[in-house]
N, C-alpha and C positions, 0 to 999 in steps of 0.2 A: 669744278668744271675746268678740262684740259684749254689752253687758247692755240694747242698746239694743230687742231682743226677748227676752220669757221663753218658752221653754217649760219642762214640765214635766208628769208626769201627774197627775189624779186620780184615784184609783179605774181606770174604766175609759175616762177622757177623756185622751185629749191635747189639753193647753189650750196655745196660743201668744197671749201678750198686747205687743202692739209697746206699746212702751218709753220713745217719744223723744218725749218732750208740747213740750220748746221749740220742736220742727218739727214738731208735731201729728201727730207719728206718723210723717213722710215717711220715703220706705223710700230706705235705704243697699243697696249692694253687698252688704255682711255681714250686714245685718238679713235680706235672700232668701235667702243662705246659710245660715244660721241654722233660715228655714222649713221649706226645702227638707231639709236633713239630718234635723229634728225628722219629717217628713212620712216619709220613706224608714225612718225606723228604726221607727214606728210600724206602718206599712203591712205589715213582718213580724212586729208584734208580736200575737199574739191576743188580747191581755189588753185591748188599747186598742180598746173599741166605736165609739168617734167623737170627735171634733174640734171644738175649739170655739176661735173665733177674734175674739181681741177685744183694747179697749188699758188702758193701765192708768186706772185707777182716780182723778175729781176734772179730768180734763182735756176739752177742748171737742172733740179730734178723734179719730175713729175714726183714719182716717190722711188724709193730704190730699197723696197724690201719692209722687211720687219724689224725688229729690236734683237738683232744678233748678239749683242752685247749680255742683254739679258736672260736670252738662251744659252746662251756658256756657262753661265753666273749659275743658272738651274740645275743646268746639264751637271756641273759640279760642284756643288753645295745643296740644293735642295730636293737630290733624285729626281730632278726634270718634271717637278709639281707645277711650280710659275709658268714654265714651258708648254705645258700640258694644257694649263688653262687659258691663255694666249692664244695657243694652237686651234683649242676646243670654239672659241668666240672670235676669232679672226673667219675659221672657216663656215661659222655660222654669219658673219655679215656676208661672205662671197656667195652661201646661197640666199640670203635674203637679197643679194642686187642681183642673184643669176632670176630669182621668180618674183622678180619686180611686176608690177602692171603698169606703170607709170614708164614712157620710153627717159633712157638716161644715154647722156652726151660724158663721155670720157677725153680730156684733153690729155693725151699723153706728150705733151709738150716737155721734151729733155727725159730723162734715166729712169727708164720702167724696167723694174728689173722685180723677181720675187712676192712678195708685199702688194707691191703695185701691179703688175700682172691680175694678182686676184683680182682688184677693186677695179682694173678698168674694162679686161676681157668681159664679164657680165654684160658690159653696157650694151645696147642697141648700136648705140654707134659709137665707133672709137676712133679717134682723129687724133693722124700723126702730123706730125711736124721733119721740117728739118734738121731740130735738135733731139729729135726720138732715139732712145738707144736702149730697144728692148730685148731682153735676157732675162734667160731662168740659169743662173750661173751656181746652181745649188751641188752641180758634182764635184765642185775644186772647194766645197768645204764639209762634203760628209753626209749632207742634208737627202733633198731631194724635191724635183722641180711639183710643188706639192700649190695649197689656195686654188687647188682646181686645174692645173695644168694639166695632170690626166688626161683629163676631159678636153683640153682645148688642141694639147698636141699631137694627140692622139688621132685629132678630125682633120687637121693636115694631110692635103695630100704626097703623095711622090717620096713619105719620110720624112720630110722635112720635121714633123715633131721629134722625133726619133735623136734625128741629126740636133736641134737645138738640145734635148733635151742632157745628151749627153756629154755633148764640146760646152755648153756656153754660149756659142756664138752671139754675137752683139749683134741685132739689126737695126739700120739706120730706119729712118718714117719709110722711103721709097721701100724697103725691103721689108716693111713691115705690111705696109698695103698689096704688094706683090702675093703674099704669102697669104694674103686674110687675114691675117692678127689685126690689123686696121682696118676699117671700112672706108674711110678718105682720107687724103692727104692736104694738107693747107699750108704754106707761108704761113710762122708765125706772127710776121707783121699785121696780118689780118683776122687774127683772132680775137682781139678786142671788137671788132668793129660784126665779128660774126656771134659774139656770146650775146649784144645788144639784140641782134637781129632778131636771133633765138627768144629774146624776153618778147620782144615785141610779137611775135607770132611764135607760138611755141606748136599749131600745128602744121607746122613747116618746113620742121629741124632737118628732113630729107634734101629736101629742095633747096636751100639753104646750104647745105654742104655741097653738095652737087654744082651749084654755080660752077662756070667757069674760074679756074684760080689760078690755069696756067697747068704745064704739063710738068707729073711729079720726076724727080733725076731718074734714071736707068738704075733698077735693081740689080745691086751686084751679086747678090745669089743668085738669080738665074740662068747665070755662066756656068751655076756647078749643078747645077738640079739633077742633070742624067746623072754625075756624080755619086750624089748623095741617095739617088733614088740605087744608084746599083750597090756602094758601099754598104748602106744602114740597111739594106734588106731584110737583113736577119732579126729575128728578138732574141738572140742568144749575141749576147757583147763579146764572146769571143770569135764568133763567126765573122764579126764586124771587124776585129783588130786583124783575121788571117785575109780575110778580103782589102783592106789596106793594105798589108803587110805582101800580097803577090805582086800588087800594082806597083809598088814600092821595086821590089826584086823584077819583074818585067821591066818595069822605067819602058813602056810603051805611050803611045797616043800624049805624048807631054802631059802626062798625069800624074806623073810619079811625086811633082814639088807637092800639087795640092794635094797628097796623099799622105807624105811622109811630114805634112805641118798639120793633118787631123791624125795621124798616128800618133806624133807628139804630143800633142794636144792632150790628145784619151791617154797617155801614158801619165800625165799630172794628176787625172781623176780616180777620185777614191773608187775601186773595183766593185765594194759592196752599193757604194751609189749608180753609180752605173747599171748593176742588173736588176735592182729595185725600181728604177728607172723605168729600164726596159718592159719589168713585168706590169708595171703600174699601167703606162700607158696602152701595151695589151687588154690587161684587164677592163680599163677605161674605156676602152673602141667598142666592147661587148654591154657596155654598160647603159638603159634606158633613161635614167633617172638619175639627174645630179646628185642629188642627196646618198644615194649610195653611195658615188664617186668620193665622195666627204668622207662619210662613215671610210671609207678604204683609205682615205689620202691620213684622214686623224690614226688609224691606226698604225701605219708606220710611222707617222710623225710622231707617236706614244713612244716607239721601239726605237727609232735610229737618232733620237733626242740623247738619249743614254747609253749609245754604244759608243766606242773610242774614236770613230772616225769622225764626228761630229766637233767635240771641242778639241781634238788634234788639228782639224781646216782649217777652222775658224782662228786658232794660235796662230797659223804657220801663214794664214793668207792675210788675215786681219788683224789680229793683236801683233805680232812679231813682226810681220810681212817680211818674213823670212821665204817664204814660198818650197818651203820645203818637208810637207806632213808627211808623217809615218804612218799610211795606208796599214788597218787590221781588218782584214787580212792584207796583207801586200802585196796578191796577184790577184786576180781572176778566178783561179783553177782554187781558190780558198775561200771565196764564197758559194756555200756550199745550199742544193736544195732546201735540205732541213732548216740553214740559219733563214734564207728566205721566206719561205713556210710559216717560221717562227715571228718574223716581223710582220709577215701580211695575215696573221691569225686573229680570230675575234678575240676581240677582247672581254675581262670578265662582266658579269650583267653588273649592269647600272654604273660603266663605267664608259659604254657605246657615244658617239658622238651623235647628237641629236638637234635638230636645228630650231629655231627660233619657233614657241610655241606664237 
């Protein structure tokens, strides 16, 4: 048994608090095992009215991801087996919390990033903080903003998924509520005194956040919204870099700085991530049923586990933090239909990702 997640009940909550602050949280193998079982034994329990999901207590991260470390390790020693199956039972907890019955409270208090993304987005309600700083920052290492992002940036209006999906971008709690990635926003100082509230009346967890708590800061994305909504227009990532790239050469309407620091930006990220990206959350907007979205997010997460762009990131931004990966392909114009094709392809039978019987 991991101690790297707590569960436990209170009253009529079942609380899950990750565990593991030297890796701000980042989810292990047995840390989702962990959830998963806590989740299944509650879901026939009557006693437990809802869920609340948060980490412990004095540290900076809600969670910030998965076990990168351990995906390299696969990616390059075990043909992205360990990887595979991590992948396969990580994204069967995110749809076991997306078709919960039971409502779940998500404290995304500090560094959601990845990992954590998955496990909070699900919840009913997800509550930011001032110390919030959520990002799918999966294209400066090869990956891809995958645990169901499809599905959540996709539902974004204006592009905004599009734009996250492919800069990284960090948003703060206000710019996470702005967006709908949060449902409320609260003062961390008052979140002890609201998790109590919650036990004490758990059919009220609405009313309850809604309290007045004061007004949340001014979202600083919403300066660039028309921005963003005209730049990421396109699902072709190269449309997107010549659309930059005019505004840049115009240097009209003082748009050109914020243009030519998301030009830059997207010139850091791996090409092949990027239009995998693009095509996902495409694919994802047409899609009715989470559980597809999985099946499609598992199957590139099978393909781009083990192509070069993946453990080259991961070296150059986090082993090295050299900040300097050798993108394969190195441009745009070199990821090709076919390679895409090839990553978004079913996979052979009885190797399909398949969720929580």
């Amino acid at each position: 048994m991991t101690t790297d997640v707590l569960t436990r009940t209170n009253g009529p909550i079942g609380h899950i608090t990750l565990n593991r602050p030297k890796a701000l949280h980042a989810l292990t193998l047995e840390m989702c095992h962990a959830m998963s079982a806590a989740l299944a034994e509650w879901a026939g329990d009557d006693s437990v009215e809802a869920i609340i999901i948060d980490h412990a207590e004095g540290t900076r991260g809600f969670c910030a991801g998965g076990d990168i470390a351990m995906l390299r390790d696969s990616a390059l020693n075990d043909g992205g087996e360990t990887g595979r199956r991590f992948f396969h039972d990580e994204y069967q907890l995110n749809h076991q919390l997306f078709t919960y019955a039971k409502p779940i409270v998500a404290f995304m208090d500090g560094v959601t990033m990845g990992g954590g993304v998955g496990i909070s987005m699900p919840a009913k309600f997800r509550v930011a903080t001032e110390n919030t700083r959520f990002a799918m920052p999966e294209t400066g290492i090869g990956l891809f903003p995958d645990v169901g992002g499809g599905w959540y940036l996709s539902r974004l209006g204006g592009r905004l998924g599009q734009f996250l999906a492919l800069t990284g971008a960090r948003l703060d709690g206000a710019e996470a509520l702005w967006t709908g990635l949060a449902t409320h926003y609260v003062p961390s100082e008052m979140l002890p005194d609201i998790k109590a509230r919650i036990a004490e009346r758990p059919g009220r967890i609405a009313g309850i956040l809604s309290e007045p708590v004061g007004t949340p800061p001014e979202a600083r994305i919403e300066a660039n919204a028309l921005r963003i909504a005209k730049h990421f227009a396109s699902d072709r990532f190269e449309d997107i870099l010549a659309s930059l790239e005019k505004e840049i050469a115009d240097d009209e309407n003082g748009a050109a700085d914020w243009a030519q620091k998301e030009r830059d930006t997207l010139g850091t990220k791996s090409p092949q991530t990027c239009k995998v990206a693009l095509r996902q959350l495409a694919t994802s907007a047409e899609l009715t049923d989470f559980a597809d979205n999985m099946r499609m997010e598992y199957r590139i997460a099978s393909r781009v586990l083990t192509r070069p762009d993946f453990a080259e990131g991961v070296r150059a931004v986090i082993v090295d933090k050299t900040g300097d990966p050798k993108w394969d392909p190195p441009r745009p114009d070199g990821v090709t239909q076919d390679l895409l094709d090839s990553i978004f392809a079913p996979l052979p039978e009885g190797e399909e990702w398949v969720p929580l019987s």
